[in-house]
C-alpha positions in Angstrom: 114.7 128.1 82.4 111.3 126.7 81.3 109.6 127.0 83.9 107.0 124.0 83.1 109.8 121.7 83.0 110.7 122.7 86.7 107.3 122.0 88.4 107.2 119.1 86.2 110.6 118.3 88.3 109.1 118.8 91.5 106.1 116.4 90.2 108.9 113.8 89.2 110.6 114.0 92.9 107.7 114.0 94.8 105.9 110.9 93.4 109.4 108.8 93.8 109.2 110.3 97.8 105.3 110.0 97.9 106.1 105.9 96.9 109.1 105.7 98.7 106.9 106.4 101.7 103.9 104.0 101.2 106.6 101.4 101.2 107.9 102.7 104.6 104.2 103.2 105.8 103.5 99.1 105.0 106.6 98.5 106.3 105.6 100.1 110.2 101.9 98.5 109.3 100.6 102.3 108.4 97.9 101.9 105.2 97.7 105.8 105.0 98.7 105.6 101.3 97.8 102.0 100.2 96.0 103.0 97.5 98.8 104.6 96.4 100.6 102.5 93.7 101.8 105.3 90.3 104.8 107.1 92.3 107.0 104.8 90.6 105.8 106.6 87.4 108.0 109.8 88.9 111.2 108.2 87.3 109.8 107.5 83.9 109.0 111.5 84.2 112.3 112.3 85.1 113.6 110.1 82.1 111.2 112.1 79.7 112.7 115.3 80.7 115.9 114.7 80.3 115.6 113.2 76.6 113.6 116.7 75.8 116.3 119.0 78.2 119.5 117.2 75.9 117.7 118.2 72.7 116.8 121.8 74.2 120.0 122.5 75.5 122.3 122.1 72.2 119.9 123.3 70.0 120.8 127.1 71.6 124.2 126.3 70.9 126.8 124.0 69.4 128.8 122.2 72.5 131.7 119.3 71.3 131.4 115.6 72.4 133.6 115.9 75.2 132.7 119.0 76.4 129.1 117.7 76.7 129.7 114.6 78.7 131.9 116.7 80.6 129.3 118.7 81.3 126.8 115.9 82.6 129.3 114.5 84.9 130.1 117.5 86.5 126.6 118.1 87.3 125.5 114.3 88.5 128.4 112.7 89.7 129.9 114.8 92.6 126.6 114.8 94.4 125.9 111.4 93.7 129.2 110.5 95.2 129.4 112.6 98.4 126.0 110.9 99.2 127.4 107.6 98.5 130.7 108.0 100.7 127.8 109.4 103.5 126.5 105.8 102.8 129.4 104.2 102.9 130.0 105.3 106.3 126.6 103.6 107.6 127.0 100.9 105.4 130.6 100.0 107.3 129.3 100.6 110.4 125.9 99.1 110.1 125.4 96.8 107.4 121.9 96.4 107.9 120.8 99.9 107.4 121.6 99.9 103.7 119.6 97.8 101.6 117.4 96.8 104.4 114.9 94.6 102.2 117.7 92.6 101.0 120.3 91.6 98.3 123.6 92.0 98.0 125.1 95.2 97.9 128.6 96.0 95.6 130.7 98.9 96.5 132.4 98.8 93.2 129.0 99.2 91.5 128.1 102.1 93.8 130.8 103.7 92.7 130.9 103.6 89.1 127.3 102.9 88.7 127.8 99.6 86.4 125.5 97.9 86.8 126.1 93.9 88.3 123.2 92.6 89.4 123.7 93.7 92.6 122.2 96.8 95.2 124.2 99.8 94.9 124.6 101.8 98.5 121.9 104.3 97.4 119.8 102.0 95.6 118.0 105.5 93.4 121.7 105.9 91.5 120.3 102.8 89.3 118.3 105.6 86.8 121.6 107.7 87.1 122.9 104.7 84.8 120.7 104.9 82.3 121.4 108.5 82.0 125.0 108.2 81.9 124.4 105.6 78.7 122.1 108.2 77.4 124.7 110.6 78.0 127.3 109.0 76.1 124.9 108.2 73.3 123.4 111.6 72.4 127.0 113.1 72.7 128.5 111.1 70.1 126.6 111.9 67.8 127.1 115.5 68.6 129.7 114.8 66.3 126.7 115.6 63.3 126.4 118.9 62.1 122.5 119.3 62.8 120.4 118.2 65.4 117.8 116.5 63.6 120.4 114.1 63.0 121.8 113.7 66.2 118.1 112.9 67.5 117.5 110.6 64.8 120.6 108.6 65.2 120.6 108.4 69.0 116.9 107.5 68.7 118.0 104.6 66.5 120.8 103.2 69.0 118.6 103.4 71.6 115.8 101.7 69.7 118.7 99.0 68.6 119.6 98.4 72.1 115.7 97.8 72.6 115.2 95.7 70.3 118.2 93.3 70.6 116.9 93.2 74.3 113.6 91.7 73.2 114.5 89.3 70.4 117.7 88.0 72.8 116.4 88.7 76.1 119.9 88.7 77.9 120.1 87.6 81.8 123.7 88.5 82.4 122.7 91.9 84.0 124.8 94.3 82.3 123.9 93.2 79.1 120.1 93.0 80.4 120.3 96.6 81.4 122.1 97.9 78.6 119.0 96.8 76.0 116.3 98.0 78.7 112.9 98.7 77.5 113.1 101.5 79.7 116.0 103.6 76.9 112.6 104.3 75.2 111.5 106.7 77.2 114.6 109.2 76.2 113.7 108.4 72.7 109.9 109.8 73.9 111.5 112.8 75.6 113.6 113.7 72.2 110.2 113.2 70.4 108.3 115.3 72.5 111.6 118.0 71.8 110.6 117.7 68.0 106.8 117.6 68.4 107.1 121.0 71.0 109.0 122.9 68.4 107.2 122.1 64.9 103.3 121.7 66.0 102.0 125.0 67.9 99.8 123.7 70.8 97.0 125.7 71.7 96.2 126.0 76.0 92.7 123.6 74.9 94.9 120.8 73.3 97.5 121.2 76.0 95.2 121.4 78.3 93.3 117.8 76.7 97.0 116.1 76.8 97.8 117.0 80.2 94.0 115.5 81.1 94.3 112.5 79.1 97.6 111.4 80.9 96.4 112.4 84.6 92.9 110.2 83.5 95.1 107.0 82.3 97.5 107.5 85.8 94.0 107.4 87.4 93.1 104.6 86.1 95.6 103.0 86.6 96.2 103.9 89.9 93.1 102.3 91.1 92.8 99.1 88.4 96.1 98.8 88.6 99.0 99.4 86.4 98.6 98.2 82.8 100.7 95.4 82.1 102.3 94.5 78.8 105.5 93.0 76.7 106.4 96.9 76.4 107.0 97.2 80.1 106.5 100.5 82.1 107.3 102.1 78.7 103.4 101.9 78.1 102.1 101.9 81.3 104.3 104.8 82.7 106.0 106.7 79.8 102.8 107.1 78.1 100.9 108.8 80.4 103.6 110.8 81.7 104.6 111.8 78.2 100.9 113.6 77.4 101.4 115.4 80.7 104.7 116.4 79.7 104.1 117.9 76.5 100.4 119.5 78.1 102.4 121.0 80.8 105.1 122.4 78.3 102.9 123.3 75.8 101.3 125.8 78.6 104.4 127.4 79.3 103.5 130.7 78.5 100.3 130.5 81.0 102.0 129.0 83.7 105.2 131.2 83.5 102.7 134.8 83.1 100.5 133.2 85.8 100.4 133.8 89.3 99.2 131.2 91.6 99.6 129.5 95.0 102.9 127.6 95.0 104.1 128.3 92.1 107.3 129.6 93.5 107.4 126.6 95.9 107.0 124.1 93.0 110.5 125.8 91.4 112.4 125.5 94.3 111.4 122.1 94.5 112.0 121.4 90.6 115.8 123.6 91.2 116.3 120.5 94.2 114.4 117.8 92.7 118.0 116.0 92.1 118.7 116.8 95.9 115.7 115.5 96.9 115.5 112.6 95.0 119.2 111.5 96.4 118.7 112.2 99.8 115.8 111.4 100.7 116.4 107.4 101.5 118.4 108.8 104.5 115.2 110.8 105.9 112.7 108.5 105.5 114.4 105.3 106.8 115.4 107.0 110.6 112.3 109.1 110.2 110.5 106.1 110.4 112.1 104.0 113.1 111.8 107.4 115.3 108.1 108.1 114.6 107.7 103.8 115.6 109.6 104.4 118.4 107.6 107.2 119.7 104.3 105.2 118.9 103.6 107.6 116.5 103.9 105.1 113.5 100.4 104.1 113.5 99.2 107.7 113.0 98.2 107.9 109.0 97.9 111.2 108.6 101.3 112.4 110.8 103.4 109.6 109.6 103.0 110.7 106.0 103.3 114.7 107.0 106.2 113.9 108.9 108.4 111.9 106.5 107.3 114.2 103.5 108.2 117.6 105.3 111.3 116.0 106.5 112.5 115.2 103.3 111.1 118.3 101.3 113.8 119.9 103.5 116.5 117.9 104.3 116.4 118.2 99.8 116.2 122.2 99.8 119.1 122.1 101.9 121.1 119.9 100.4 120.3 121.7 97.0 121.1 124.6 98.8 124.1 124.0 100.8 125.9 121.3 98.9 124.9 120.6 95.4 124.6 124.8 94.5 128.1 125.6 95.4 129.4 122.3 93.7 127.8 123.7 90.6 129.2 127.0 91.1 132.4 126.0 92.0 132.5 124.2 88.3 131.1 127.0 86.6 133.3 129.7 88.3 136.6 127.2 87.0 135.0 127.5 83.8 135.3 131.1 83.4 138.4 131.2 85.0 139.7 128.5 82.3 138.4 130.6 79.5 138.8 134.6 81.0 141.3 136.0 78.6 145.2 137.3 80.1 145.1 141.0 80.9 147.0 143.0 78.6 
C-alpha cells in the first residue's frame, strides 16, 4: 500500500463531500463555503489515481484479461449496487428525494451504469462509468506481453476516443460520453506511472510539484476555474496531476514520518470509495434536519455537522459493508485455488 496514494484518497473524497456541501449550504441559504468552488477537482484526482494504481498493480505481476476485469468488478460493483437498491427503495417511495434538482432519472441506467442522458439513482456512479470503460480498455491490452505496451496502446484508444469527440462532437449521450475529454485524465495517471518509475524525484522537486499544483488550485479557486476547449482536463487534471506525483514522489517521507492525522488520513483513503458513495444520503436528511431545527443558518455548525456525519456514516460503511464484501471475494478466491488434500 503506498501510502501517499491513500491520503491522496482521502484528499479525493473529501473535496467531492466538502463541494457536495456548499451546494447543500446554498441550497438552505448558508454561504459558509461560497468561496468554495475546486471540490469538483476531487474526481479528476480520483481519476488520476486510478490510471497510475492500473499500471502499478500489473507491473508486480502478470494478471489475464478476464481475470483483471473480474477483479475491478468485484471490487466496485457490489457496493455500488447495494447502495443503489438502498436508493431504489426511497426513490419508490419518494420520488422527490432522489435527484432533487431535477432531470429524469432511469433505473435501467442505474443499474448498469450506461450511460443515457439521464440521472442515475446515485447520481456519483456517473465516474464509476468512465472507470468501467477504462477498465475494459487497459485489460485488453493485457493481452501484450509488456507493460510499456499495454500503456501505450490504452493511452492511444483513449486519446482516439478524445479526439473523435472533438473533431465530431457527438450529442447522442452515449456516444458523447464515450469520446469524453475527461478519458485523458487516465492517460495522465498512466503517465505519471511511467514518469514515477524512470525519473528519481528528489523531496525539493516533489516538494515544488506538490506547491505548484496547490498554487494553480488557488488561483483558481478564487479567479475562478480556468476555462478552455480542453475542458476540466486542464483546469482540474493539471493541477491535480503535479500534486499527485509531488505527493508520490514523497512517499518515503510521509510513510517514515510521524505526524498528526496521518493515521486518520489512511482510514479515510481505505473508505474513500465508501464515503464517496454514501454520502448523498447523509448530507441530503442532514440538512433538512439541521433547517428544521433552525440550525441551518449557523455556518460554522452546518458545515461541521454534515462533514462529521458523513466522515462516519463512510468509515462504517467501509467497515461494515464494503470490508467483508471484499473479504468474502478474496476468501472464495483461495478457496477456488487451495489445492485437494492428499
Amino acid at each position: 500500500m503506498l501510502i501517499s496514494v491513500q491520503t491522496l484518497r482521502a484528499l479525493a473524497a473529501l473535496m467531492v463531500v466538502m463541494q457536495h456541501i456548499a451546494d447543500k449550504a446554498e441550497q438552505y441559504r448558508n454561504d459558509a463555503l461560497n468561496d468554495f468552488h475546486i471540490g469538483s477537482f476531487g474526481v479528476d484526482l480520483f481519476f488520476i489515481i486510478s490510471g497510475y494504481i492500473m499500471c502499478h498493480a500489473t507491473s508486480q505481476k502478470r494478471v489475464s484479461c478476464t481475470r483483471f476485469i473480474a477483479n475491478r468488478i468485484k471490487r466496485i460493483i457490489p457496493l455500488y449496487w447495494i447502495v443503489t437498491a438502498a436508493a431504489l427503495v426511497v426513490y419508490l417511495v419518494a420520488p422527490s428525494m432522489v435527484n432533487a434538482s431535477g432531470g429524469e432519472t432511469s433505473i435501467f441506467s442505474s443499474w448498469t451504469l450506461i450511460p443515457t442522458g439521464n440521472k442515475l439513482l446515485v447520481q456519483n456512479g456517473w465516474t464509476l462509468s468512465y472507470e468501467l470503460v477504462f477498465y475494459l480498455i487497459f485489460a485488453l491490452f493485457l493481452l501484450t506481453s509488456a507493460l510499456r505496451k499495454q500503456i501505450v496502446f490504452s493511452s492511444l484508444a483513449l486519446t482516439i476516443m478524445v479526439l473523435l469527440g472533438l473533431y465530431f462532437q457527438p450529442q447522442q449521450p452515449t456516444l458523447k460520453f464515450l469520446t469524453d475529454k475527461i478519458f485523458a485524465e487516465f492517460i495522465l495517471g498512466m503517465l505519471a506511472f511511467i514518469f514515477l518509475r524512470r525519473v528519481p524525484l528528489s523531496s525539493a522537486l516533489s516538494l515544488l510539484l506538490l506547491a505548484v499544483g496547490v498554487v494553480l488550485l488557488i488561483l483558481q479557486n478564487h479567479y475562478g476555474v480556468y476555462a478552455s476547449s480542453a475542458g476540466r482536463v486542464l483546469s482540474a487534471g493539471v493541477p491535480m496531476l503535479l500534486i499527485f506525483i509531488g505527493s508520490v514522489g514523497l512517499e518515503s517521507v510521509i510513510g517514515n514520518s510521524v505526524f498528526p492525522g496521518k493515521n486518520g488520513a489512511i482510514l479515510l483513503g481505505n473508505a474513500s470509495y465508501s464515503l464517496y458513495l454514501i454520502h448523498p444520503f447523509i448530507l441530503s436528511p442532514g440538512a433538512l434536519i439541521l433547517h428544521k431545527l433552525q440550525l441551518a443558518q449557523n455556518q460554522p455548525l452546518f458545515v461541521l455537522l454534515l462533514l462529521v456525519s458523513a466522515l462516519i456514516a463512510g468509515v462504517l460503511t467501509w467497515r461494515l459493508i464494503e470490508q467483508p464484501i471484499n473479504a468474502c471475494f478474496t476468501q472464495k478466491k483461495l478457496t477456488a485455488t487451495k489445492p485437494l488434500a492428499g
